[in-house]
Every structure is written in C-alpha cells, then in structure tokens.
N, C-alpha and C positions, 0 to 999 in steps of 0.2 A: 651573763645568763639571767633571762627576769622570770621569775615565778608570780602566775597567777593565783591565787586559789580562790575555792569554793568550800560551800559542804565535802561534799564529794568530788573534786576538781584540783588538781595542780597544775598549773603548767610553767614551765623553766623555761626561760630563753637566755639565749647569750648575748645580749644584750640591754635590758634592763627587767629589776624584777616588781610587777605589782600585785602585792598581798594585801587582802584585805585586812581594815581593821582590828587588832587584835592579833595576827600574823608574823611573825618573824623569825629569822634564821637564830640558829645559836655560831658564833663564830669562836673557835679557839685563838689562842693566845701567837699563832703561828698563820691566823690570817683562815685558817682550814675549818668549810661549815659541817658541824655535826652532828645538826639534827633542824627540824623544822616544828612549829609549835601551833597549831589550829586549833582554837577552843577548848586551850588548856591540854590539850592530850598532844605527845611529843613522837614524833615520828621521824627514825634514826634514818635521814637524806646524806649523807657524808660525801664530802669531795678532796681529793688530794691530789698535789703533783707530784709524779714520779719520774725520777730520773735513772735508769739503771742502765748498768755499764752491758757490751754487746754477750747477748747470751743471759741477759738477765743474773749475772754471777754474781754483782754486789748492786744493790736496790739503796738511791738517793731518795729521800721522799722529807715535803715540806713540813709534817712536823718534828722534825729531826732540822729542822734550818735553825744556823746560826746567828746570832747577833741579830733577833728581830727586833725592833722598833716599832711601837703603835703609838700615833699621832693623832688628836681630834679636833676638829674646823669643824664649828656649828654642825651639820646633819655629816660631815665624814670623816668615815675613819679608816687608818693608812697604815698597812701593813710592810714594813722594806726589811727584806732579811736576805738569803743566800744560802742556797745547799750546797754545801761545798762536795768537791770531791776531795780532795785536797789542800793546802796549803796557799797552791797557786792558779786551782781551775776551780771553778764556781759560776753555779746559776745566780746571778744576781734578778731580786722578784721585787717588785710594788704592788700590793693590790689595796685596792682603794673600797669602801662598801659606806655607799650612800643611803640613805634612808631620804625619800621625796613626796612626802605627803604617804599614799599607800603603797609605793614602790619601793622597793631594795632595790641598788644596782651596783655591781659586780662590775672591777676591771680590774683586771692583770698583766701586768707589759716585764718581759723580761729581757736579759742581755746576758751572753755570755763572756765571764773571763776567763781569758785560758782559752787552749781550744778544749773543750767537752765531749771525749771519746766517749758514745753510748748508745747504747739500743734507739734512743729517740727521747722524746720528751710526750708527758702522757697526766690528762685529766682523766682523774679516777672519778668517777660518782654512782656511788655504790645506795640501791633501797634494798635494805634488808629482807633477806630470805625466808625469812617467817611470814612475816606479813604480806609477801606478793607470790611465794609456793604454789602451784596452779594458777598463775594468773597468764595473763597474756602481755607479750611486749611486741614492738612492730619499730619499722621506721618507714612512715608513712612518705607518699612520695618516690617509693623504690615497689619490689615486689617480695619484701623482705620482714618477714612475722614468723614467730614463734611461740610455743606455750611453754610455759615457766616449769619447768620439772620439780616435782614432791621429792622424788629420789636423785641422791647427785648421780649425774649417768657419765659413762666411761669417757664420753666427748666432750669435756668440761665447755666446749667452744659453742655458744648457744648459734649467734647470729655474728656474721659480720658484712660490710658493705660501706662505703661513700655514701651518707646521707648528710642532712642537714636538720634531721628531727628524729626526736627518740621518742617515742609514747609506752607506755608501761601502766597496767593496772593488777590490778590482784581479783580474786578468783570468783569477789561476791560484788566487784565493780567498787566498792566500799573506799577503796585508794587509789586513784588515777595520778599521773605522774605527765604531764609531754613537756619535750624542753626542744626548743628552736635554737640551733647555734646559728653563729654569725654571719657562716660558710659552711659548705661541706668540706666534713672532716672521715678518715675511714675512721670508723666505729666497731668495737669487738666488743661484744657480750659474752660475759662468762659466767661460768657458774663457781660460785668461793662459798660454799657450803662446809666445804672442810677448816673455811679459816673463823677465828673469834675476832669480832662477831661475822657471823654466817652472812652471806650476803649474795645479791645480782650485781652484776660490777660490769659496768659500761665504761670500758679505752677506751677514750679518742685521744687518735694519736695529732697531738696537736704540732710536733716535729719527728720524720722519719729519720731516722739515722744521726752523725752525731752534729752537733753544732761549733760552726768556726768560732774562733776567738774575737769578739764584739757582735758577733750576730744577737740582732734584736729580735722581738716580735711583741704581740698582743695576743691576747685569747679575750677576746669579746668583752663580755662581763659574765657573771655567774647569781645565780639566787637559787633559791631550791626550795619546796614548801610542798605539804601532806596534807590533805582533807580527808576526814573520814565521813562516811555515808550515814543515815539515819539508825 
C-alpha cells in the first residue's frame, strides 16, 4: 500500500508508498501502522489483520501475534511473527517496510499452518471518527459513495462493493485519504463508533473463507499517511 501526501492530500496504495519529506508511518512492534505523522501533527491511520473463526465468535488479530521478530537491512525492516489459533494451526506473516528516498513500501506475504477454519482473513484500516464525522468516502471506479454519519446509525454497514480504490475525506476537505490496492478486493465499510478508539473501518477481505493448510498469498504492500489542510 504506498501513500502519497500533501498538505491536504493522502493517498495509499497497495503497492508502494510515497511520502513527502518529513512524512512517515508509526509502525508497532507487531509490524501494525498506527498512526501517520505530516508536519508534526499525527493522524491515528491504523491497519490490522484479522483472523476470526466462522461467525466472528473468537477474533485472531496481529497485534496479539506470537514470536514476532524485527530485522533491519539498510533502509528495511522485517516483521515475521504468526497468530496462532492454536498450538498446531497458525497464520505465519513477513512484512517487510521499506523507506526509498520519499516512499515507504509495504509487503506482506503469508502461509498458512494447519488448516485455518475462519471467517476469512481481513485488512483492517481504520481513520478515526472524529476527524472524518461528516465527511464523505466513495470507491471511485464503481458507483458506490457515501457520507460519513455524525450519529452512529442502526446500519452500522456504511458501503460495500469489489473495488480497487477507497477515497475518504472529512467534512472541511482538511484530510483526504485514497489508497489504490493491488487488485480488487470486496471492501466493507463500517461504522465502529461504539468501539475505543471510535473509528471508519474499511474490510477488505483479502481471503473469503477459511485457508487450507500451506495456502500462501500476498497483500500488496501497505503505507498510510494524513495531511492536514491550511
């Protein structure tokens, strides 16, 4: 996923990210970005993977993974951990986060061991709910846009659809957000107003259902990054 920014301008792709000058992710300890930093003022972008069993009953998620490992090679650095379900089944994860002059770039390749009974496998990327409350979000490409609710409404489910671009801003244009994936993925928008911290929270379900035992893949790359307007 690569983020562009600007004053007023983010843009995320999933596949590399370039931030200007002065621009960069915060990454935790588990590989998971949680916040984005533009001229000193820090703007909570958060991404997680979730793994939960069918029916959502028990919720795997990467900062809860096991046995992480971070490595550093000149401009990269390497996150290899595993949320386990158990004992004997586990998502094994690498993601890697490069810094390349003004780009961050984001890759994540997983495998599973065991076979992996679950709802599916899901990049979370959540902009907080304060800051984008009336704003508008769309996935350009489709014919699929919404405006950001002030009040959580009884439909938690804002927008969903196969795209391959999410755009989001908030209400005085002041934060603009668009992130380009790799491919189309279906995409849900929610509204997590009730959870701390309050948030818009964008699924993409990057696997539907559950995963056989040594099933691979990749999810792009990832960056994420906030600009604020004058």
């Amino acid at each position: 996923m690569a983020v562009r920014i600007s004053r007023i301008v983010a843009t995320t792709f999933l596949t590399a990210v370039k931030l200007l000058a002065g621009d960069f992710a915060i990454v935790d300890g588990s590989g998971r970005t949680v916040g984005m930093v533009h001229n000193g003022e820090e703007l909570a972008i958060r991404t997680s993977l979730y793994l939960p069993t069918p029916g959502w009953q028990t919720t795997y998620t990467q900062p809860t993974a096991d046995r992480v490992t971070v490595s550093r090679s000149d401009s990269v650095t390497s996150y290899q951990g595993s949320i386990d379900m158990d004992s004997t089944r586990r998502l094994l994860f690498t993601q890697t986060v490069r810094q390349d002059g003004a780009a961050t770039i984001i890759t994540l390749n997983y495998s599973a061991s065991g076979t992996l009974t679950a709802e599916g496998l899901f990049f979370r990327l959540d902009v907080p709910w304060a800051d984008f409350k009336g704003g508008f979000a769309e996935y350009p490409g489709t014919n699929r846009s919404t405006l950001l609710p002030e009040v959580r409404p009884s439909n938690v489910n804002l927008m969903g659809a196969t795209t391959s671009q999410i755009a989001v801003r908030d209400a005085a244009s002041n934060w603009r957000l668009a992130a380009v994936l790799d491919r189309p993925y279906f995409v849900n928008l929610q509204d997590k107003s009730n959870e701390s911290p309050q948030n818009f929270t964008f699924w993409i379900y990057v696997v539907s259902g559950s995963l056989a035992s040594g099933a691979t893949g990749q999810f792009g790359g990832g960056g994420f990054g906030g600009g604020s307007g004058a």
